[in-house]
HTML snippet that shows the backbone in 3Dmol.js (N, CA, C, O; Angstrom):
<script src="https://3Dmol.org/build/3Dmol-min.js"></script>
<div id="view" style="width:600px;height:400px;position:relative"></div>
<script>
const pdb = `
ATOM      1  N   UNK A   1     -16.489  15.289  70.429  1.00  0.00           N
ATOM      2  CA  UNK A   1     -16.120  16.547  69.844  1.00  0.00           C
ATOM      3  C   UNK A   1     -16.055  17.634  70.891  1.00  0.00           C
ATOM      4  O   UNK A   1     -16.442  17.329  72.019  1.00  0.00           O
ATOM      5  N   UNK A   2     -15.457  19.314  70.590  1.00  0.00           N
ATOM      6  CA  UNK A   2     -15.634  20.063  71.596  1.00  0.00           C
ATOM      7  C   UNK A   2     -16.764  21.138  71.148  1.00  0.00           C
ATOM      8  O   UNK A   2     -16.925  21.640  70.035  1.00  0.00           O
ATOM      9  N   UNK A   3     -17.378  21.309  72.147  1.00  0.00           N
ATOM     10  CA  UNK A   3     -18.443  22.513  71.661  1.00  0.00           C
ATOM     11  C   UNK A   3     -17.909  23.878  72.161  1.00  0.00           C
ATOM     12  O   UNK A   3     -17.556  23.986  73.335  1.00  0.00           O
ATOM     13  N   UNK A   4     -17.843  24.884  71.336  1.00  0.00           N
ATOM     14  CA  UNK A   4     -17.268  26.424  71.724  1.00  0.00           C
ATOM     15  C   UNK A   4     -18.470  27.422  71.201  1.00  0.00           C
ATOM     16  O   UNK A   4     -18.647  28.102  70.190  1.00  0.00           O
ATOM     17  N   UNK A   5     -19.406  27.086  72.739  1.00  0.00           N
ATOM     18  CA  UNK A   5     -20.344  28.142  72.941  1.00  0.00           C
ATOM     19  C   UNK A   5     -20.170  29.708  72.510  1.00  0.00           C
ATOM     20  O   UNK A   5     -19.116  30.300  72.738  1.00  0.00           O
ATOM     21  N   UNK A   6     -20.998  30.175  72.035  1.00  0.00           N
ATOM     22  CA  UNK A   6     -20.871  32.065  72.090  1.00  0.00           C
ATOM     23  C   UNK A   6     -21.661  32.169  73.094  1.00  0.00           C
ATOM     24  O   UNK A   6     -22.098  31.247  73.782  1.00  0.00           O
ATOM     25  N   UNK A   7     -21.928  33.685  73.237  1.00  0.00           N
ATOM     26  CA  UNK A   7     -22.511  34.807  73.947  1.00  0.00           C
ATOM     27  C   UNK A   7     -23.906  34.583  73.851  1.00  0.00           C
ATOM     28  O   UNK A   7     -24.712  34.490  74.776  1.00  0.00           O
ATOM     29  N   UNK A   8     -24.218  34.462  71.918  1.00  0.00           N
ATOM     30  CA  UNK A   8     -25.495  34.579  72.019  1.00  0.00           C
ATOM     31  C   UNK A   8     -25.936  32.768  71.873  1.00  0.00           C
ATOM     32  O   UNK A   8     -26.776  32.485  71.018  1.00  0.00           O
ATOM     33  N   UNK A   9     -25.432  31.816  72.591  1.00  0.00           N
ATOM     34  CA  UNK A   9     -25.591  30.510  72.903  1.00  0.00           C
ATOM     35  C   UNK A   9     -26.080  30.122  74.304  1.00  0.00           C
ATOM     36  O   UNK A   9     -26.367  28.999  74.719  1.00  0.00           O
ATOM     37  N   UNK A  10     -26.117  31.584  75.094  1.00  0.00           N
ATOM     38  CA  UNK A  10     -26.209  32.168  76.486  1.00  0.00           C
ATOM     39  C   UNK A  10     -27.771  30.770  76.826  1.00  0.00           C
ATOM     40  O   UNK A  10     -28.742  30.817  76.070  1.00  0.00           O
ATOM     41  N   UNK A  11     -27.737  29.854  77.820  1.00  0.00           N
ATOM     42  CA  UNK A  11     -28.506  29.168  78.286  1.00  0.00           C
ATOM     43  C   UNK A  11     -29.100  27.825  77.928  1.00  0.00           C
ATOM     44  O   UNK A  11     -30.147  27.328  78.345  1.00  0.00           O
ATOM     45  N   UNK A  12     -27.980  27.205  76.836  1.00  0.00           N
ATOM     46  CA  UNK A  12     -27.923  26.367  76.092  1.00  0.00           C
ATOM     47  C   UNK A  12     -27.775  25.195  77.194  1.00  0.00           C
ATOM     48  O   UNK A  12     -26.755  25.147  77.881  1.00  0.00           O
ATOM     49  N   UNK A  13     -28.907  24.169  77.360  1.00  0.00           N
ATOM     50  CA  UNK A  13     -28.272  22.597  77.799  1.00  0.00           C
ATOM     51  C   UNK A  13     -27.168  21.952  77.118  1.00  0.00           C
ATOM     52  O   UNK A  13     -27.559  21.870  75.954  1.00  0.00           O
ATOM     53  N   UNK A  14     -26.580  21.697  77.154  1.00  0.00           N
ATOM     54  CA  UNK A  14     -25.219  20.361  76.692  1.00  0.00           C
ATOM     55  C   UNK A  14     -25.487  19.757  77.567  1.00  0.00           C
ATOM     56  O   UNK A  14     -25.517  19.965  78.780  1.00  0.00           O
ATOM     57  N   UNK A  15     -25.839  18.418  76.529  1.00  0.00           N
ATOM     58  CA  UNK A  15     -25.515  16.863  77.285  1.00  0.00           C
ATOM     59  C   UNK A  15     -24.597  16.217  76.428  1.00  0.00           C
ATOM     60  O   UNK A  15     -24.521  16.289  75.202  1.00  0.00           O
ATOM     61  N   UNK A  16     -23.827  15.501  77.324  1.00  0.00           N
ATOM     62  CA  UNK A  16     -22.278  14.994  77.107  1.00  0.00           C
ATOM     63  C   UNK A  16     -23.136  13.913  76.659  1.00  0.00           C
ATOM     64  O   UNK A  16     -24.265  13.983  77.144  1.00  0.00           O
ATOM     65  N   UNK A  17     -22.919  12.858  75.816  1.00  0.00           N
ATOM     66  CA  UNK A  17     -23.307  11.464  75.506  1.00  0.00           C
ATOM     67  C   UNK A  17     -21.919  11.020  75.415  1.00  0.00           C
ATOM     68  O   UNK A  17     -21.802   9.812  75.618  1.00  0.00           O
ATOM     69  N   UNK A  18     -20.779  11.675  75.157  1.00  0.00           N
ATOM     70  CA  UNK A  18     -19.700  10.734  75.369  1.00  0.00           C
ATOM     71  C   UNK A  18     -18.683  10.793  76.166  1.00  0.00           C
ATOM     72  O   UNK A  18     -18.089  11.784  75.741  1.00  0.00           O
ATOM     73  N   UNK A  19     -18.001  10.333  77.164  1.00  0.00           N
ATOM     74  CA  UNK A  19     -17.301  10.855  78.055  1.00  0.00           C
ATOM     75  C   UNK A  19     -16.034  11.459  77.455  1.00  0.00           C
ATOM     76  O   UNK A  19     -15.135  11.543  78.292  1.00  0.00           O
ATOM     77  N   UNK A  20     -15.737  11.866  76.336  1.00  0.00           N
ATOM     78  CA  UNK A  20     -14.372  12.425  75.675  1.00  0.00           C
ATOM     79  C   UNK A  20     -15.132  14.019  74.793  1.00  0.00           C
ATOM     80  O   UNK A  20     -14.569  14.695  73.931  1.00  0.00           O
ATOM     81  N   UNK A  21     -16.169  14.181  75.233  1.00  0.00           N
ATOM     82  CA  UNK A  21     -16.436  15.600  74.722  1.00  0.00           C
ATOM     83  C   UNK A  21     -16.042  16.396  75.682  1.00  0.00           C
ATOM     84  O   UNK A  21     -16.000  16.249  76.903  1.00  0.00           O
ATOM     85  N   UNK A  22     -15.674  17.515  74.776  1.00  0.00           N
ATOM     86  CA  UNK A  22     -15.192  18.824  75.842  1.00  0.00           C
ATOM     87  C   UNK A  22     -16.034  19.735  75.094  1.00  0.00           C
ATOM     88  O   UNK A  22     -16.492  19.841  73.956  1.00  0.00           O
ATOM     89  N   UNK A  23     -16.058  20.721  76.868  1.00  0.00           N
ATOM     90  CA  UNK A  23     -16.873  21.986  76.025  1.00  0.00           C
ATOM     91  C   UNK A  23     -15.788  23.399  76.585  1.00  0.00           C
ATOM     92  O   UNK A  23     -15.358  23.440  77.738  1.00  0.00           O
ATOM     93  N   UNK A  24     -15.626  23.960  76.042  1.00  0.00           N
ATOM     94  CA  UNK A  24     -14.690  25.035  75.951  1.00  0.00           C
ATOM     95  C   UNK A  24     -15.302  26.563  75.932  1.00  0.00           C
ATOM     96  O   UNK A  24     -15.509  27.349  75.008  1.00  0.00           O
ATOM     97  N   UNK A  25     -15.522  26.650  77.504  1.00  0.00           N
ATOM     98  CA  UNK A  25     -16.226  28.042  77.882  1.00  0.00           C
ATOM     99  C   UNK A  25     -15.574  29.506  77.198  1.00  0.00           C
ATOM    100  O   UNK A  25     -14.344  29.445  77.201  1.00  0.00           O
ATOM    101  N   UNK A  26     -15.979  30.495  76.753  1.00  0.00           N
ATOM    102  CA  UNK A  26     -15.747  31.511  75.904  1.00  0.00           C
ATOM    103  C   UNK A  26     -15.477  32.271  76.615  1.00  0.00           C
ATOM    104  O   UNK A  26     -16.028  32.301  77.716  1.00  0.00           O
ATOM    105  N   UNK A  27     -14.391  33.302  76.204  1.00  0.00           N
ATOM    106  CA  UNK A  27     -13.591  34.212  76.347  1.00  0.00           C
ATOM    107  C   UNK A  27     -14.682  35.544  77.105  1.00  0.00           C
ATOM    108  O   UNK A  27     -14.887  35.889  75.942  1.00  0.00           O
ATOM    109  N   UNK A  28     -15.191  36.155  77.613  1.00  0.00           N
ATOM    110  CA  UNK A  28     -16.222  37.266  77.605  1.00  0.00           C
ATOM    111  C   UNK A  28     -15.189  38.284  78.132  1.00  0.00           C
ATOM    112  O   UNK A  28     -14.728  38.185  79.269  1.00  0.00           O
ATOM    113  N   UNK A  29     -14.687  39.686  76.911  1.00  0.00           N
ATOM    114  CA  UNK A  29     -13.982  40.710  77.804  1.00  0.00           C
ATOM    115  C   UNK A  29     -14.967  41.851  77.646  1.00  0.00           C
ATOM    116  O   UNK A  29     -14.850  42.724  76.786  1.00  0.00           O
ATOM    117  N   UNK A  30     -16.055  41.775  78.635  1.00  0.00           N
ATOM    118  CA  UNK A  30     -16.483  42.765  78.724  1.00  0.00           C
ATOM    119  C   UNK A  30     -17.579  42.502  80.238  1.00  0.00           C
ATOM    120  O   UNK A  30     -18.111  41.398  80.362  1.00  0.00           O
ATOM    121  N   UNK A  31     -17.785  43.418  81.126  1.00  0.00           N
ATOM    122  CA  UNK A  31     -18.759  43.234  82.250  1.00  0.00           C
ATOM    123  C   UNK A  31     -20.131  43.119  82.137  1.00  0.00           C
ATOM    124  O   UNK A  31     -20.895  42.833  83.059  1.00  0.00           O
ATOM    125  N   UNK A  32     -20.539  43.431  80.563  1.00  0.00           N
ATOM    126  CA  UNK A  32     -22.171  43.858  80.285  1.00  0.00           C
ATOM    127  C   UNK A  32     -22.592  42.409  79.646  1.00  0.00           C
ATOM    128  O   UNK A  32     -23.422  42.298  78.744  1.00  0.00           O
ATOM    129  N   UNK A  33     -22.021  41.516  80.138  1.00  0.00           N
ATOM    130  CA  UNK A  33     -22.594  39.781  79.422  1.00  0.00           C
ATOM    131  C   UNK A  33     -22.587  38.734  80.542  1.00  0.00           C
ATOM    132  O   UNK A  33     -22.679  37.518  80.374  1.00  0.00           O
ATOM    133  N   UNK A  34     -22.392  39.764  82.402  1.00  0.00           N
ATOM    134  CA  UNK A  34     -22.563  38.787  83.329  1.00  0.00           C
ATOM    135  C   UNK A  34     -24.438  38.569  83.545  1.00  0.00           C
ATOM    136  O   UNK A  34     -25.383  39.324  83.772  1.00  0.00           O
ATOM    137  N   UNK A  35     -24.182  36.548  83.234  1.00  0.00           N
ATOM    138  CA  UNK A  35     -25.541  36.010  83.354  1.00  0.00           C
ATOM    139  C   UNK A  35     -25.494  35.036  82.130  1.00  0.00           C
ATOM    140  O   UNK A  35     -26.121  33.983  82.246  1.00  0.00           O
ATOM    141  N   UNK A  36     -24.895  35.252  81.107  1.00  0.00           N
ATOM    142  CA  UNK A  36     -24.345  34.238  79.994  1.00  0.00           C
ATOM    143  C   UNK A  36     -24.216  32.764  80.936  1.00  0.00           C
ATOM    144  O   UNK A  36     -23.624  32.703  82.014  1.00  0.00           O
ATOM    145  N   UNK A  37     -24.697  31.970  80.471  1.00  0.00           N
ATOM    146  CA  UNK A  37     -24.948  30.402  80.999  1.00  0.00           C
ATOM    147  C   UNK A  37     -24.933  29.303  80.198  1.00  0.00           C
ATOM    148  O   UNK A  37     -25.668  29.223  79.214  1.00  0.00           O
ATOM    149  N   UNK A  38     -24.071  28.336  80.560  1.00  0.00           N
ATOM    150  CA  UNK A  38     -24.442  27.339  80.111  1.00  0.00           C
ATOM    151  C   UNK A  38     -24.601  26.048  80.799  1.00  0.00           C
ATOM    152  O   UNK A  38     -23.471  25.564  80.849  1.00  0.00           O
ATOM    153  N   UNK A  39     -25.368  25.323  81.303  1.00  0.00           N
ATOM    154  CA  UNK A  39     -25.563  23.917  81.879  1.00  0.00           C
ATOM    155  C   UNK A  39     -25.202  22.886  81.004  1.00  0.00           C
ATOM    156  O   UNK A  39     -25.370  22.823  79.786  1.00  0.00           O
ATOM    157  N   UNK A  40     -24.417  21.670  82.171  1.00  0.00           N
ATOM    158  CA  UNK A  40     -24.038  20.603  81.056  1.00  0.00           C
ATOM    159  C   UNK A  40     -24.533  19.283  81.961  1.00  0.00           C
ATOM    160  O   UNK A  40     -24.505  19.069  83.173  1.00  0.00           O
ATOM    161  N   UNK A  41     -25.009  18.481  80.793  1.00  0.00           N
ATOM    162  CA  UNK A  41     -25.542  17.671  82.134  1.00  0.00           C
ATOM    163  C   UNK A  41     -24.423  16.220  81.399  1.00  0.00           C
ATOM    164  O   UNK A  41     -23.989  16.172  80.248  1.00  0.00           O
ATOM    165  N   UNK A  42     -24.216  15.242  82.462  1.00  0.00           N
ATOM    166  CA  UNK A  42     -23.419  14.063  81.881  1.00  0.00           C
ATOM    167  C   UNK A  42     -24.145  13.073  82.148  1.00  0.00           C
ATOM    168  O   UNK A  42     -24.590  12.774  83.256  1.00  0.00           O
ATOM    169  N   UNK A  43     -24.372  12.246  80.642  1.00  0.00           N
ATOM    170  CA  UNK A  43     -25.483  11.127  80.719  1.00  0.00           C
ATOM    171  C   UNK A  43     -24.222  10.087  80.035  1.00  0.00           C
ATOM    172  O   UNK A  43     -24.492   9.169  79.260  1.00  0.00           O
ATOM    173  N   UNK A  44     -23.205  10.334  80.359  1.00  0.00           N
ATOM    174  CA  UNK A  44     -22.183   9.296  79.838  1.00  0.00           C
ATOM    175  C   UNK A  44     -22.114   7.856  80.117  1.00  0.00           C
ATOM    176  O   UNK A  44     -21.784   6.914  79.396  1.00  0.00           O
ATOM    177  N   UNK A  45     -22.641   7.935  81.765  1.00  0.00           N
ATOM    178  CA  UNK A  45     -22.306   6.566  82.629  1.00  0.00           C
ATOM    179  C   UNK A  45     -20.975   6.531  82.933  1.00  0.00           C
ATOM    180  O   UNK A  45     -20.343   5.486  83.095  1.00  0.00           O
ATOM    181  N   UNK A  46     -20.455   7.805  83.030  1.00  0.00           N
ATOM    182  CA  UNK A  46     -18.911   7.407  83.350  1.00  0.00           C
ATOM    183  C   UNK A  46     -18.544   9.290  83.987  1.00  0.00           C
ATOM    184  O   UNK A  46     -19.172  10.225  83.488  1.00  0.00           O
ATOM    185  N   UNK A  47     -17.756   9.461  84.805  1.00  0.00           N
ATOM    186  CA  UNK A  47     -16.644  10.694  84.745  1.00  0.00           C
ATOM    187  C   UNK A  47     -16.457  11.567  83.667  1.00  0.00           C
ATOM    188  O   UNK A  47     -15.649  11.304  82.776  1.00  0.00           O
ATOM    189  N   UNK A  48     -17.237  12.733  83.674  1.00  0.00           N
ATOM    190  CA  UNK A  48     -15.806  13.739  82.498  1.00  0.00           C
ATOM    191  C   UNK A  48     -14.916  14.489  83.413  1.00  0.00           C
ATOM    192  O   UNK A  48     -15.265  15.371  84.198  1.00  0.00           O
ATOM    193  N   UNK A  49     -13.765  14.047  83.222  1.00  0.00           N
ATOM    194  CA  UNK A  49     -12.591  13.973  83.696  1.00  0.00           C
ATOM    195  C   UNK A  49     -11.762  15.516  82.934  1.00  0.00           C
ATOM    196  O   UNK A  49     -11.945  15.385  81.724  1.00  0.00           O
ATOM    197  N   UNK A  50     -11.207  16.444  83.111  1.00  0.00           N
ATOM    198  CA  UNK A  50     -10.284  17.411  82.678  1.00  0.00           C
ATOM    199  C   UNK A  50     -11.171  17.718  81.225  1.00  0.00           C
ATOM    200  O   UNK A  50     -10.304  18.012  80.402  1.00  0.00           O
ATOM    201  N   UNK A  51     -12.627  17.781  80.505  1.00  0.00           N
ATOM    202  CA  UNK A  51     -13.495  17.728  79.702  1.00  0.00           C
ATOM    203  C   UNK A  51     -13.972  19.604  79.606  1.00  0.00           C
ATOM    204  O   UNK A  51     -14.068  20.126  78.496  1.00  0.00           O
ATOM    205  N   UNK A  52     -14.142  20.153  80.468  1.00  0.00           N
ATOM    206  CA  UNK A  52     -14.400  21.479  80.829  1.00  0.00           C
ATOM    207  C   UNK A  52     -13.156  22.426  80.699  1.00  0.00           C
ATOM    208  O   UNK A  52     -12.419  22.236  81.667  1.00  0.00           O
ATOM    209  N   UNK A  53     -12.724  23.258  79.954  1.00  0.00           N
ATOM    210  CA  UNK A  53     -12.185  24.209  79.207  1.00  0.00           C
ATOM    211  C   UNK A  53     -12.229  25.487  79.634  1.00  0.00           C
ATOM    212  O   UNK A  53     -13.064  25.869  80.454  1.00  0.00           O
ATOM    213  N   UNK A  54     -11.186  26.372  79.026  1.00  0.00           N
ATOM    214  CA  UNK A  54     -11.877  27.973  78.983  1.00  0.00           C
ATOM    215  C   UNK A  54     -10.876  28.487  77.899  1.00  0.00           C
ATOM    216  O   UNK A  54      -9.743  28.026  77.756  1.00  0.00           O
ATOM    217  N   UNK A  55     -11.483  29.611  77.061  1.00  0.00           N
ATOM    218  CA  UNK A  55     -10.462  29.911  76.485  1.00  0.00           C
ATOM    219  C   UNK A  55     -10.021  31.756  76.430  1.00  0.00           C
ATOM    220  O   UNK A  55     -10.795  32.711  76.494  1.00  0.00           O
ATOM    221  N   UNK A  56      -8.289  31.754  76.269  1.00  0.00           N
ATOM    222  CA  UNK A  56      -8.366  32.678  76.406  1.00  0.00           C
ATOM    223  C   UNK A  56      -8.045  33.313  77.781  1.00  0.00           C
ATOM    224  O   UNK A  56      -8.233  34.516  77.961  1.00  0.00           O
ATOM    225  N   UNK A  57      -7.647  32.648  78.575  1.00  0.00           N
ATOM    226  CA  UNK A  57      -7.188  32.462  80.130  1.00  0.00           C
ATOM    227  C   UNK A  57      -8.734  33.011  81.134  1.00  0.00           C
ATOM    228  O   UNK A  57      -8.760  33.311  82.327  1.00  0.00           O
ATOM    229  N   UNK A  58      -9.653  32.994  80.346  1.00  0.00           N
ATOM    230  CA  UNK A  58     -10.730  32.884  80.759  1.00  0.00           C
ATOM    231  C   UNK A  58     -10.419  31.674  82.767  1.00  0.00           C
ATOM    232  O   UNK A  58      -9.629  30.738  82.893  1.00  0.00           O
ATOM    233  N   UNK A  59     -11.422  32.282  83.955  1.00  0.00           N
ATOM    234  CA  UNK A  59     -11.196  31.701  84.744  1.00  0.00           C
ATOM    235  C   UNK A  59     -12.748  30.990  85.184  1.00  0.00           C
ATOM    236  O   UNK A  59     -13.803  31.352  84.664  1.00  0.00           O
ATOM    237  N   UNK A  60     -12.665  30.114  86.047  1.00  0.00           N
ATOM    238  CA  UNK A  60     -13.165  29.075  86.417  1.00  0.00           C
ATOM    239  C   UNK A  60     -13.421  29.357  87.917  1.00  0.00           C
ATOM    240  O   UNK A  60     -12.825  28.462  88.516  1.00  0.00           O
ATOM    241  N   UNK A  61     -14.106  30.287  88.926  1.00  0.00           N
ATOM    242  CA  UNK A  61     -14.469  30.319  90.484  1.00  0.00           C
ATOM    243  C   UNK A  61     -12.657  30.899  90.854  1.00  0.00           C
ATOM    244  O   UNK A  61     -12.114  30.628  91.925  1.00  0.00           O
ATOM    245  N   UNK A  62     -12.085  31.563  89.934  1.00  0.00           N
ATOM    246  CA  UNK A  62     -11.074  32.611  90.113  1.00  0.00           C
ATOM    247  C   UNK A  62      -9.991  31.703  90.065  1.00  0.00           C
ATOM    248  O   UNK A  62      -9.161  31.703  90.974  1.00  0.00           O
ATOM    249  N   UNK A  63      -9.876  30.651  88.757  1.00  0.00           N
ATOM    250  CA  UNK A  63      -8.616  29.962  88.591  1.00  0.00           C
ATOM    251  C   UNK A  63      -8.844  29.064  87.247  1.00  0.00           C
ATOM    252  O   UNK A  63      -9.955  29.116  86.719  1.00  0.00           O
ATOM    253  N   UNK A  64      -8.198  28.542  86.884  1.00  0.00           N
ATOM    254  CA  UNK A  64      -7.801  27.669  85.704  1.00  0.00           C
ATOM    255  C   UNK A  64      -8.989  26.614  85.743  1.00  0.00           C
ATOM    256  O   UNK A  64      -9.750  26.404  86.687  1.00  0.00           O
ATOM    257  N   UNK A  65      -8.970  25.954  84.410  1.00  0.00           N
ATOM    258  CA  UNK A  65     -10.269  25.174  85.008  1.00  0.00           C
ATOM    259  C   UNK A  65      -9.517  23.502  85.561  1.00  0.00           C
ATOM    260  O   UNK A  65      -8.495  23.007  85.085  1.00  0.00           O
ATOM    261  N   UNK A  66     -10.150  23.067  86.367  1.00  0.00           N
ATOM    262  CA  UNK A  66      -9.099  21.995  86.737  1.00  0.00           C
ATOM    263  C   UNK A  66     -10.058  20.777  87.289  1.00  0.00           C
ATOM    264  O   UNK A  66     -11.214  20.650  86.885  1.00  0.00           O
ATOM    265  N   UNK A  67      -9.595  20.093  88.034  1.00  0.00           N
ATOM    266  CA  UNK A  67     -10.311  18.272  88.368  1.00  0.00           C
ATOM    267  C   UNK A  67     -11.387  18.929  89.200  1.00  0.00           C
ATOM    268  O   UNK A  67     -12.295  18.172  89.545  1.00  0.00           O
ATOM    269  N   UNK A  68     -11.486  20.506  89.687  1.00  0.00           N
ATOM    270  CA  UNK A  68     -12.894  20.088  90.797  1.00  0.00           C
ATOM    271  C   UNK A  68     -13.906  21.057  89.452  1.00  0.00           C
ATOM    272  O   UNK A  68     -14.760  21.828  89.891  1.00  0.00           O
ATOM    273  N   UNK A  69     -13.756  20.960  88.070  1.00  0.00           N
ATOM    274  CA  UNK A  69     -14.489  20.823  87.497  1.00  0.00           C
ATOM    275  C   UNK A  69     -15.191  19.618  86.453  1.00  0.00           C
ATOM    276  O   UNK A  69     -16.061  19.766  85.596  1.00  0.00           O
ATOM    277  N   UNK A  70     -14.457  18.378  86.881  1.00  0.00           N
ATOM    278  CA  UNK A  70     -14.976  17.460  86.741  1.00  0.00           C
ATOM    279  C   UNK A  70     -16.342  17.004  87.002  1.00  0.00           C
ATOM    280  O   UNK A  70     -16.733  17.670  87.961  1.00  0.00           O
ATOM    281  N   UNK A  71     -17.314  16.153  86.603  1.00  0.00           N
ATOM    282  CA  UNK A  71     -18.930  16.063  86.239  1.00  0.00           C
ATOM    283  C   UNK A  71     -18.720  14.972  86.358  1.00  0.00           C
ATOM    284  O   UNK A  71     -18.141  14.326  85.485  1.00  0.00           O
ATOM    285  N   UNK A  72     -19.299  14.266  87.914  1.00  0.00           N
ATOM    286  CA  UNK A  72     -20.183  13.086  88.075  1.00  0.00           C
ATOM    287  C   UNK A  72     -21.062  12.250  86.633  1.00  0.00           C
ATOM    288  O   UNK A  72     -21.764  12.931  85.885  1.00  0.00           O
ATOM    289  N   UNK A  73     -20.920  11.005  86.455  1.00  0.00           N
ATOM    290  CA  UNK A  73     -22.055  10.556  85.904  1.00  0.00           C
ATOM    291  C   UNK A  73     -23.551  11.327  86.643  1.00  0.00           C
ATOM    292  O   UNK A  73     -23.748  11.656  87.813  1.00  0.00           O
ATOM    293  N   UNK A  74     -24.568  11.452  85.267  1.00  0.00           N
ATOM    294  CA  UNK A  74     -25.845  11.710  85.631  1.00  0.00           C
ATOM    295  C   UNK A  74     -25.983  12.561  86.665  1.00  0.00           C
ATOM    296  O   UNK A  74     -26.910  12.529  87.474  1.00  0.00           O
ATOM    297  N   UNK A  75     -24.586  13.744  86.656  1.00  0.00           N
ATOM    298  CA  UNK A  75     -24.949  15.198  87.254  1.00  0.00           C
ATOM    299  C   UNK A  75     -25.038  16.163  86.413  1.00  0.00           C
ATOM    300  O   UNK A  75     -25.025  15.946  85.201  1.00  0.00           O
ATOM    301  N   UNK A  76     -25.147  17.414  86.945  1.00  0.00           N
ATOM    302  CA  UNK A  76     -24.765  18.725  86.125  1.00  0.00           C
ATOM    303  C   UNK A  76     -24.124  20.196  86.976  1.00  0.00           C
ATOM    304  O   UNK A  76     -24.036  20.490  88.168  1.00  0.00           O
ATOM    305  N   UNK A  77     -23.864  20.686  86.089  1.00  0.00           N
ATOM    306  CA  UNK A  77     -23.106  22.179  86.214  1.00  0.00           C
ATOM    307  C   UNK A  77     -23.451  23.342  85.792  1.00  0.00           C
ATOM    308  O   UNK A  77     -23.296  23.399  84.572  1.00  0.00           O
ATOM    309  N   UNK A  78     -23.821  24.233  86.204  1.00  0.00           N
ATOM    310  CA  UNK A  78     -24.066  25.771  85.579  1.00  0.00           C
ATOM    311  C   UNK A  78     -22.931  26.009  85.668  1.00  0.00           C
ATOM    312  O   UNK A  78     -22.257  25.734  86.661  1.00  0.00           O
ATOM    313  N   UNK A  79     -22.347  26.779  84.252  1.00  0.00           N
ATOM    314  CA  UNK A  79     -21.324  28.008  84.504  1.00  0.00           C
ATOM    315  C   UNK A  79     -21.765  29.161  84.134  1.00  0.00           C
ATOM    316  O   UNK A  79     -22.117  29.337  82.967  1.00  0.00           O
ATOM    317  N   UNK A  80     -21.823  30.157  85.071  1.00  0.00           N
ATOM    318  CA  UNK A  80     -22.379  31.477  84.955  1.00  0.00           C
ATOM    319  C   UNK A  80     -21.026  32.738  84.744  1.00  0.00           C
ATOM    320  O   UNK A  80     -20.068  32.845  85.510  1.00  0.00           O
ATOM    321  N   UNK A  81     -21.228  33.421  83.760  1.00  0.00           N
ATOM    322  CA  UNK A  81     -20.452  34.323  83.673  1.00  0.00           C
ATOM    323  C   UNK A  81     -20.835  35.586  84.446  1.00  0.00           C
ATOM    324  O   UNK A  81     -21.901  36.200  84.501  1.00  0.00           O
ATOM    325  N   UNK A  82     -19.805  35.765  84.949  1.00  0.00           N
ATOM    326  CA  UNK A  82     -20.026  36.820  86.830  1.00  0.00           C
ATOM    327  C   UNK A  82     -19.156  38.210  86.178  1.00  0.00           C
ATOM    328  O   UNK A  82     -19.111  39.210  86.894  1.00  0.00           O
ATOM    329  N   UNK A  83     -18.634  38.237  85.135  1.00  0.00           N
ATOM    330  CA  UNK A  83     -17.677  39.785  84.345  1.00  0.00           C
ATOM    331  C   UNK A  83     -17.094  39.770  83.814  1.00  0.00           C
ATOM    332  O   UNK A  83     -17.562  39.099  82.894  1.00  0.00           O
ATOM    333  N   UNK A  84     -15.826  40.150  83.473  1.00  0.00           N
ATOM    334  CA  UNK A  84     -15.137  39.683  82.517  1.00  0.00           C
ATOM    335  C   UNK A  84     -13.747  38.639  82.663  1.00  0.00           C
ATOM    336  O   UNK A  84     -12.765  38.364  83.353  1.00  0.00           O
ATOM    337  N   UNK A  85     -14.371  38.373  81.661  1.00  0.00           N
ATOM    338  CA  UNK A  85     -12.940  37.238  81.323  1.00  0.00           C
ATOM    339  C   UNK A  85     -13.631  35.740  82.739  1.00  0.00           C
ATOM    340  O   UNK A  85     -13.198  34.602  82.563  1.00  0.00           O
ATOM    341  N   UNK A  86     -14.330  35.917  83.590  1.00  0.00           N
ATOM    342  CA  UNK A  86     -14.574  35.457  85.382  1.00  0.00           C
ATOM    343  C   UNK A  86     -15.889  34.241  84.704  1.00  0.00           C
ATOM    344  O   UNK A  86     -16.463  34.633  83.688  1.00  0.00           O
ATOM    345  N   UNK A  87     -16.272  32.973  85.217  1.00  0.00           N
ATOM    346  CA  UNK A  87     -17.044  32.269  85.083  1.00  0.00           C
ATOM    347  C   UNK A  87     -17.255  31.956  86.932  1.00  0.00           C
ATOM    348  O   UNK A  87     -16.636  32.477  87.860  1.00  0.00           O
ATOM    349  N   UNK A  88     -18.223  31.050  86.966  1.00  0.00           N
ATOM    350  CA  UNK A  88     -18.455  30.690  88.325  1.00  0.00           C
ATOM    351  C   UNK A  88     -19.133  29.169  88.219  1.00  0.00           C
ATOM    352  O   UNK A  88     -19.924  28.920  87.309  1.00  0.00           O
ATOM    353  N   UNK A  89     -18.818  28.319  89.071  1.00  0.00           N
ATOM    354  CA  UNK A  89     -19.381  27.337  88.436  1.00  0.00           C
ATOM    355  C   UNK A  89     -20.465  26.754  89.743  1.00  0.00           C
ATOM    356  O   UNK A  89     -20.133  26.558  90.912  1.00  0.00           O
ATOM    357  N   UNK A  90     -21.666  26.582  89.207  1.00  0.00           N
ATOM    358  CA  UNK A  90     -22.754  25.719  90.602  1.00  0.00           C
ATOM    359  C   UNK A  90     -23.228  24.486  90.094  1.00  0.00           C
ATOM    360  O   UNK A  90     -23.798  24.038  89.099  1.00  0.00           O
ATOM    361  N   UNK A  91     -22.714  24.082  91.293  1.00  0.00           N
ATOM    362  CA  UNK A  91     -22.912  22.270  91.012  1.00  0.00           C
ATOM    363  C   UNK A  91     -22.262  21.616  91.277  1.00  0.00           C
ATOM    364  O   UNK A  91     -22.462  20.422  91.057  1.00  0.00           O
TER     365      UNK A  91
END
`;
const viewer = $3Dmol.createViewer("view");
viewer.addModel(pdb, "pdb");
viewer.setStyle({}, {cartoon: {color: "spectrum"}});
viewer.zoomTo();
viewer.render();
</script>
């Protein structure tokens, strides 16, 4: 399934159990919600592959979200919201 975090979902773990879930990072138009987080960890045993989202032309380390947001088996990702509409991703 896809999960579409809010604002006030701000620091929520997601763990993928299946490699075909997507999670679909939220729109934020405003500067007063940089620090909003969410970590995802992948316990799939496999790649999530093009699985990571944004909506709303929401960006990803100042671009679309794309393959270098792809998630290792049994890694993880912070995406931190840095202002508006802007995510950042560590990991």
């Amino acid at each position: 399934g896809t999960y579409s975090p809010t604002i006030a979902d701000s620091g929520v773990l997601v763990i993928f159990e299946n490699a075909n879930s997507t999670l679909a990072l939220p729109s934020i138009n405003n500067n007063t919600s940089a620090g909003v987080q969410f970590t995802v960890f992948n316990e799939t045993a496999s790649a999530i592959s093009a699985k990571i989202t944004v909506q709303n032309s929401a960006t990803i380390n100042g671009g679309a979200a794309t393959a270098l947001d792809d998630i290792d088996s049994f890694k993880a990702a912070t995406f931190v919201c840095s202002g508006n509409n802007t995510w950042i991703r560590i990991g």
